[in-house]
N, C-alpha and C positions, 0 to 999 in steps of 0.2 A: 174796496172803494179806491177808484181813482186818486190819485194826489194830488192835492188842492189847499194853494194856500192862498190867502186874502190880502191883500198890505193896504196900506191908506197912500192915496196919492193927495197931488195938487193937481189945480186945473194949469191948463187944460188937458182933459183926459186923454192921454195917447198912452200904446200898450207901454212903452219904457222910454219917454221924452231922447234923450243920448245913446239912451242902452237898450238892446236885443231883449226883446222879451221871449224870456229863454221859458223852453217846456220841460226844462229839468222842475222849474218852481213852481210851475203854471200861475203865476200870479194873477188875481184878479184886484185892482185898483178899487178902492172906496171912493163913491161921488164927495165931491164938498161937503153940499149941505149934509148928510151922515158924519164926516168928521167932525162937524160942529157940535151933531145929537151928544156925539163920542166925550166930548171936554167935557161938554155941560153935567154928565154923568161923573164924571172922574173929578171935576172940582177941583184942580189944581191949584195948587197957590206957592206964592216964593220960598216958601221954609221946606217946602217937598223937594225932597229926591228920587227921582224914579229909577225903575230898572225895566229898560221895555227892550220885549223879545218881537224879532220880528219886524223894525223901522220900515220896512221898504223905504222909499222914495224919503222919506222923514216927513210927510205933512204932518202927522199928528205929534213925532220929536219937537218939529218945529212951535207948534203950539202949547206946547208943554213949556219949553223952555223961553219962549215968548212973559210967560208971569215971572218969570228970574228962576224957576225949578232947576236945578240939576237934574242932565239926564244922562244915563250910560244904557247904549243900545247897541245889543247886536244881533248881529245880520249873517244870516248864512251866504248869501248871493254876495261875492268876490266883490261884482261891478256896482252893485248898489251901495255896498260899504265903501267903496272906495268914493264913489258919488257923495254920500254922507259926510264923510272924511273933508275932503273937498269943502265943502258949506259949512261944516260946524263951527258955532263957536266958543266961547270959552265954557258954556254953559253944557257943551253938548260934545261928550265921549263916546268912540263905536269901536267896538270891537266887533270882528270877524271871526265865523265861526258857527258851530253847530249847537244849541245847549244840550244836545244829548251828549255830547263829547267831552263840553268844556265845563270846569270845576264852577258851577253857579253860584256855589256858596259863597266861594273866593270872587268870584265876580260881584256877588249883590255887597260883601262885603268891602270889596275896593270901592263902587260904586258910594258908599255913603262917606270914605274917606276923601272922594273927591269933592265932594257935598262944598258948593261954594258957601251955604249956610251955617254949615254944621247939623247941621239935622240929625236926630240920632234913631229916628225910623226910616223903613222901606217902602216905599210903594213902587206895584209891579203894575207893569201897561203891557199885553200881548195879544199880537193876532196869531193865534196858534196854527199851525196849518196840519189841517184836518184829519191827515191819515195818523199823525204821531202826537195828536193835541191831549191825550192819557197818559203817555208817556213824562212829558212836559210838566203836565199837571201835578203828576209826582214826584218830577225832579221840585219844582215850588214849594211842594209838600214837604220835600227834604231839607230845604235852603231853610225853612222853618222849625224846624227839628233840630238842624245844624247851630240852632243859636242867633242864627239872626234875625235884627227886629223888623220882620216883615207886619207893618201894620194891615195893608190888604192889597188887593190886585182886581184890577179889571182887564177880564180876557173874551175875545169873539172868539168863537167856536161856532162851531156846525149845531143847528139849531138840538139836532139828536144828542149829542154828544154834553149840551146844555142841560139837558132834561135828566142824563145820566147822573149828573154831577150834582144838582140841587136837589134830589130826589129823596124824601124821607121814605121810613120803613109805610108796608103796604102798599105802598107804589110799584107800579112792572117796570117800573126804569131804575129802580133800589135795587145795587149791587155793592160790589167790593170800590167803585173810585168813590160813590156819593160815601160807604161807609168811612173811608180811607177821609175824605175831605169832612165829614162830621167831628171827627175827633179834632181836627186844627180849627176848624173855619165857619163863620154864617155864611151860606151862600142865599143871593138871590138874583133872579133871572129880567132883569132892567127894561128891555126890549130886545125883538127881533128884526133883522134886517133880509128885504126880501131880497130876490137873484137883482132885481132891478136897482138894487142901491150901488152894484160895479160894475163895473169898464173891464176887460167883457163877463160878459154877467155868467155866471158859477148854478149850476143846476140844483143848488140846493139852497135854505135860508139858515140866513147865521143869526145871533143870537150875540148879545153882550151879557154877560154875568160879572156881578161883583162878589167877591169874598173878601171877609171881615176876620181876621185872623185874632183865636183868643184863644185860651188854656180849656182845654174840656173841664167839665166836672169831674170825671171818673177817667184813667187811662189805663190801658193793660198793661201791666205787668211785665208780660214777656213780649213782645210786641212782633218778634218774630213767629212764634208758634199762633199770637193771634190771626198775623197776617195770611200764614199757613191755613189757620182753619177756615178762614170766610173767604179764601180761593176755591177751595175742597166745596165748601159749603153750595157755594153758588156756581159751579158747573152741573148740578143737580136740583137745582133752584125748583124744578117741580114737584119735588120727590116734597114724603113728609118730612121735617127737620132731621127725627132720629135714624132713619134711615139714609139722608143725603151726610150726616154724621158719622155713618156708621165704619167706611173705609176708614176716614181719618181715627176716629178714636181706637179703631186696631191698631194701630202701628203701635200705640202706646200698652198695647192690652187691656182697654177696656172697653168696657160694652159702651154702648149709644144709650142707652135708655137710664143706665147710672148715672152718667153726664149731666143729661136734663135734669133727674131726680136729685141730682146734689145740688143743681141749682135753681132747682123749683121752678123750673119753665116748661110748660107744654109742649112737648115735641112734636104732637099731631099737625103745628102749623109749619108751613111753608119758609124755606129759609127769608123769602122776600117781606114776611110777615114778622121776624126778630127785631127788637129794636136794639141798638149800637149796645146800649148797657148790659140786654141780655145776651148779644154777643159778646160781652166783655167777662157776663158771667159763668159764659160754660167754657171759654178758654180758659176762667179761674178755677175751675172748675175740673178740668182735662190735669190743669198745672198739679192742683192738690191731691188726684189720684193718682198721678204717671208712678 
């Protein structure tokens, strides 16, 4: 897939008001009235801190910090952080830069010691741009795991990418991110935004999803070997469970059908048919015989 990424602008819509609308980023601008859809969803209020990926132009920074929020935003585009920079004010910190590169955690972390409130929660604001928005998605996953108190996040994605993410077991879009984001997070899918909501308008429809970030009921154990097995698991996604199994539980020497049977799960179905717990129970599973 082409690279595509979204950003919220102001009126009036032009490709980059001062600045070169570069096809390194291929930005496509958000209409007004959708920025508004955008708040009304996110609910912001003065005792919030955010951490938003992705600012473009800052209309929706701006609107954020418009209720008194603290906001820390960054921006991979040079000339739009420095554009942001420019405009912010007390309320409103940008950093430049890649979040695939730069330490998120330390960042969401600074972010709430700038917190003009004191606020001792996170919320995350991003328009992820499309080819790397699973990547991203995990780094969040991480910044959450790392310890900090990420209350929840509202992210645009590519409507496909949306469907991946919120997807319970049974579903043909249930893989390893929707599994990945069950164990941290409630997800649910707000609405969609069609090609005609941006300036110039993007071939595909995005999607706003919120996640609710809380403590699973049950977690793995070893969390790398699980991660391990529900990758193995779901490149085989057609096969029967024990057989898409069955590479991975050799490494450790044992069979696929012991696996199940120690953890009392049907192997005849389909890895996209598992649900998180009873992939949580043949990794405990794999753990207790290795």
């Amino acid at each position: 897939m082409a690279r595509h990424k979204v950003h919220h602008t102001q009126p009036p819509v032009r490709h980059r008001g001062s600045t070169r609308h570069r096809r390194r980023y291929a930005q496509h601008f958000l209409e007004p009235a959708w920025i508004k859809k955008v708040v009304n969803v996110i609910r912001p209020l003065k005792s919030d801190c955010f951490l938003e990926i992705g600012p473009g132009r800052g209309a929706l920074t701006w609107e954020l910090a418009k209720t008194g929020a603290t906001v820390l935003a960054v921006e991979i585009d040079r000339e739009l952080s420095a554009l942001l920079t420019r405009n912010s004010g007390p309320l409103v910190v940008v950093r430049t830069g890649d979040v695939l590169s730069l330490d998120l955690t330390s960042i969401a972390l600074e972010s709430i010691r700038l917190s003009k409130t004191q606020s001792t929660t996170l919320r995350i604001v991003g328009n992820l741009p499309y080819n790397v928005s699973a990547p991203i998605l995990l780094r969040i996953f991480r910044v959450y795991d790392d310890g900090a108190p990420v209350r929840d996040a509202v992210v645009m994605l590519q409507q496909e990418m949306a469907e991946r993410l919120i997807a319970s077991h049974g579903n043909r879009n249930y893989g390893p991110l929707a599994i990945a984001r069950s164990l941290r997070a409630d997800a649910q899918l707000l609405f969609s935004l069609p090609p005609g909501a941006f300036r110039p308008s993007p071939s595909v429809t995005s999607a706003i999803v919120s996640l609710n970030f809380r403590k699973p009921p049950v977690s793995p154990k070893n969390i790398l070997l699980f991660n391990n097995m529900v990758r193995h698991l779901f490149t085989q996604r057609r096969k029967q469970s024990t057989n898409a199994l069955s590479g991975f539980a050799f490494r450790f020497g044992i069979p696929a059908f012991e696996v199940f049977r120690r953890a009392k799960i049907d192997g005849d179905r389909r890895p996209s048919e598992l649900s998180v717990t009873e992939l949580i129970s043949l990794a405990e599973a794999i753990e207790s015989l290795r």
